[in-house]
C-alpha positions as CSV (number, residue, x, y, z in Angstrom):
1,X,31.9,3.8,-11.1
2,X,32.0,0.1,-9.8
3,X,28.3,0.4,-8.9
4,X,27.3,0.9,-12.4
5,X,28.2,-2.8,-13.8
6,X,26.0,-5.2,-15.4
7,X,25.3,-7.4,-12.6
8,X,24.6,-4.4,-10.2
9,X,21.8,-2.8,-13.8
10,X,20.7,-6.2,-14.0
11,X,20.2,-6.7,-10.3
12,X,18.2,-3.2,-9.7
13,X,16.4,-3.9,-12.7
14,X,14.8,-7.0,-11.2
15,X,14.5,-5.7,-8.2
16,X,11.7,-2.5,-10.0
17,X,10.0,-5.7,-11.8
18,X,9.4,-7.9,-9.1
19,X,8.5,-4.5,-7.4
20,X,5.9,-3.3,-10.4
21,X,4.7,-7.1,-10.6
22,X,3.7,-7.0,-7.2
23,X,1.7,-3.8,-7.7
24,X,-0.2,-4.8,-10.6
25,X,-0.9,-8.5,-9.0
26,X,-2.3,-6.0,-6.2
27,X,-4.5,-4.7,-8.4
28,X,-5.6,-7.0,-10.6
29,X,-6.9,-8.7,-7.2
30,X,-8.7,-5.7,-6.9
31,X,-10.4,-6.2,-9.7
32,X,-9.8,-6.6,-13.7
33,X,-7.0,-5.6,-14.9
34,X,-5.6,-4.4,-18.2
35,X,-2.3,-3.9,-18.9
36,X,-3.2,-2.0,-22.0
37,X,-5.2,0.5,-19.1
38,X,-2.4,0.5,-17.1
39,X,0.0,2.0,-19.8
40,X,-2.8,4.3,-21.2
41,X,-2.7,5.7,-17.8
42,X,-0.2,9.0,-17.7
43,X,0.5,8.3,-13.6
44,X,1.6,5.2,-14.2
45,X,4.6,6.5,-16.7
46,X,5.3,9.1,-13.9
47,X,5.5,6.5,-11.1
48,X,7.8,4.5,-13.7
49,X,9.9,6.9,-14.4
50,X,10.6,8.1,-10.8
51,X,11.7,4.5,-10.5
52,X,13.8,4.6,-12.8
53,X,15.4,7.8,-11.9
54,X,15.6,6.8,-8.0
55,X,17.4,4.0,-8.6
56,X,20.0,5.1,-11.0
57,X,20.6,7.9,-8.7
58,X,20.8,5.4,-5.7
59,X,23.2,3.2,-7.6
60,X,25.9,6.0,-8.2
61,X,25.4,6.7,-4.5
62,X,25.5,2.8,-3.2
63,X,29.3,2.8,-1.8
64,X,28.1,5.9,0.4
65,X,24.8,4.5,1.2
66,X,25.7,1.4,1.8
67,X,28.9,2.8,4.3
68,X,25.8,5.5,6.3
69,X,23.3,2.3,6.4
70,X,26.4,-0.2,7.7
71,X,25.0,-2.6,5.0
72,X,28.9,-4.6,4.8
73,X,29.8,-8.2,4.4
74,X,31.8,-10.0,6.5
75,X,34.8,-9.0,5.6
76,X,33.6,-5.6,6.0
77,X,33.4,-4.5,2.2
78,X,30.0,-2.9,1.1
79,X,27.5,-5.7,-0.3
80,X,26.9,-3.3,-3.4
81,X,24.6,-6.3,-5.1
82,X,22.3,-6.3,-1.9
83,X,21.9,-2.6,-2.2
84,X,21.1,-2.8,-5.8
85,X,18.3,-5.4,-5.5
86,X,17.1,-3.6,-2.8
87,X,17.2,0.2,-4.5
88,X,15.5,-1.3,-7.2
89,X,12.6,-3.2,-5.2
90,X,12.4,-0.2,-2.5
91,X,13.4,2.7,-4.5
92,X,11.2,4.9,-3.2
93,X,11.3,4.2,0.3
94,X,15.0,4.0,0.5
95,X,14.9,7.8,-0.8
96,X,12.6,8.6,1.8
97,X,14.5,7.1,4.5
98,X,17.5,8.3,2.8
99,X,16.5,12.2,3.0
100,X,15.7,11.3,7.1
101,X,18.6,10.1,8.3
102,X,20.1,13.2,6.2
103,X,17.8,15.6,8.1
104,X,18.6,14.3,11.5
105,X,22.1,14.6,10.7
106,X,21.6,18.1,9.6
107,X,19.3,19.0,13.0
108,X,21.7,17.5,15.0
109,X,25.1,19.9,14.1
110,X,22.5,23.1,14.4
């Protein structure tokens, strides 16, 4: 469980708040915005806690991932602290392109 150290938490972590900071600048630009509205609103918990879920569940997966996405350093080991900034900022759009590269894998051995 190297994947699951402090540094690589602390990196994901920061990665989902830069992430939700960006959303709720978005929408504040939009117009006011409350972040007392924002919390009242039950979608919002959802959304946070599929974050939260996707990225833990990319983190136990982030040697594997990072071998199928040939994200390495130079000396060819996995850069395990890129991939944990990144699940945490891109969560759910590494899952999505996570589940196609599995599907094209899977279409291409029927």
């Amino acid at each position: 469980m190297d994947t699951l150290t402090i540094k690589y938490i602390a990196l994901a972590t920061l990665g989902m708040a830069l992430h939700i900071i960006m959303k709720i600048q978005n929408r504040s630009a939009k117009g006011k915005f409350s972040l007392k509205t924002f919390f009242k609103d039950k979608l919002n918990w959802v959304r946070i806690g599929l974050a939260i879920i996707s990225t833990v569940a990319l983190m136990l997966m982030a040697e594997d991932l990072s071998d199928i996405f040939g994200i390495t350093l130079k000396d060819g080991s996995p850069a395990i602290s890129l991939f944990a900034f990144g699940a945490g900022y891109l969560n759910h759009s590494l899952v999505r392109n996570i589940l196609k590269v599995f599907k094209k894998k899977v279409s291409n051995v029927e």
